[in-house]
C-alpha positions in Angstrom: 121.3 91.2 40.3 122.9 94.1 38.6 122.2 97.3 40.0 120.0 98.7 37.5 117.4 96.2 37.7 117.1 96.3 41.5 113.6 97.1 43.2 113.8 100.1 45.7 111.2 99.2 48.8 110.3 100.8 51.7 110.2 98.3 54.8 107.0 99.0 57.3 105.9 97.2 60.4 102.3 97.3 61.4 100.7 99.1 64.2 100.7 95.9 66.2 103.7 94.8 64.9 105.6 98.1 66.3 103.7 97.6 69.9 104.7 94.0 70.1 108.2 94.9 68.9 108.9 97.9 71.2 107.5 95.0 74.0 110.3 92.5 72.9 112.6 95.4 73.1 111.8 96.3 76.5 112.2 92.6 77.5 115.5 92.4 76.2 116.9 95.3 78.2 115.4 93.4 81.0 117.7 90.6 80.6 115.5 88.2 79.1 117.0 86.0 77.3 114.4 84.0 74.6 113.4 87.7 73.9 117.1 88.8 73.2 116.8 85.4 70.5 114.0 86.8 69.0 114.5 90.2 68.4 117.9 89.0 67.1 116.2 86.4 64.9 113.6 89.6 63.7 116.1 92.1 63.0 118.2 89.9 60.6 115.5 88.4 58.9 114.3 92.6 58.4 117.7 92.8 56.7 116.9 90.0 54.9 114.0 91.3 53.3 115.1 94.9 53.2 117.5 93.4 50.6 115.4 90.7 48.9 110.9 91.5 49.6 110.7 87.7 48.0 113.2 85.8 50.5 109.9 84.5 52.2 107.3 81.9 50.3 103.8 83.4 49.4 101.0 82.7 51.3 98.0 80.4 48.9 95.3 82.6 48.7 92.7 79.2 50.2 95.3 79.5 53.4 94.3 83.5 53.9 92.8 84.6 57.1 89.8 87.3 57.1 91.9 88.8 59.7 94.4 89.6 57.5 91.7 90.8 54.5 89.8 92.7 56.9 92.6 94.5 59.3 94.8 95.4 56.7 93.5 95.0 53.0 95.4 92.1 52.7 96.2 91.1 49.1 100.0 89.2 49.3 101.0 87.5 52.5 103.9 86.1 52.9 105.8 84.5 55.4 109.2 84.0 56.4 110.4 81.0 58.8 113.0 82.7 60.8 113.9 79.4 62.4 112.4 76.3 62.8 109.8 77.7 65.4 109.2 81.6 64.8 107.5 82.7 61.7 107.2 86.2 60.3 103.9 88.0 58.3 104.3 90.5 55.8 102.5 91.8 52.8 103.7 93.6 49.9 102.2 96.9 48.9 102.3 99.7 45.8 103.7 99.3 43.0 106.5 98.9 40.7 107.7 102.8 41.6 106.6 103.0 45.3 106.7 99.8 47.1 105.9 99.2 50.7 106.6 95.8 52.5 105.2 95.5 55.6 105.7 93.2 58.3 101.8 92.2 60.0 103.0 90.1 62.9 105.2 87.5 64.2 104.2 83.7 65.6 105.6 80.7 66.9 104.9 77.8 64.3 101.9 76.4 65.9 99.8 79.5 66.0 100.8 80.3 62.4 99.8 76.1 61.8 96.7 76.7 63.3 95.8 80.6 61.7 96.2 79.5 58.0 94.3 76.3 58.8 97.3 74.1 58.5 96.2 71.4 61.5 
């Protein structure tokens, strides 16, 4: 994409997002090793979407849960698989001059299966 038409975008995490990250963190330095695969699997796909807010697939409004609506205004969600187990949530926010994404939460496949009412 040629320079000019690039979208500059802040990347956010949530409150709870933060908390649960500085946790996974803290594992990490505490030699846990399916934390260390996370966080590793977290951070790239936060470079991912630092450089492109679309690389995830857009939530269907039908799939939406009043969690989301209600905790955080929720308008966008998206998520991004960041392997075949863990998904990432994130919203988009602002507009065309200031955008925000920001990332909700993060979930193994069968919580984010049962949370958008996929099973």
């Amino acid at each position: 994409m040629p320079r000019a038409c690039q979208s500059m975008h802040e990347l956010r995490y949530s409150p709870e997002f933060e908390k649960d990250f500085a946790k996974l963190k803290a594992k990490t330095l505490r030699g846990d090793g399916e934390a260390r695969y996370l966080l590793g699997l977290i951070e790239k796909a936060t470079t991912k979407l630092a450089e492109n807010r679309e690389a995830g697939k857009k939530i269907p409004r039908k799939l939406w849960p009043l969690e989301y609506v209600r905790k955080y205004d929720v308008t966008n969600p998206w998520k991004l698989s960041l392997d075949s187990y863990w998904r990432l949530i994130y919203t988009l926010l602002g507009d065309q001059v200031n955008l925000f994404l920001i990332c909700l939460e993060w979930m193994d496949y069968k919580e984010y299966d049962r949370k958008f009412k996929y099973r």
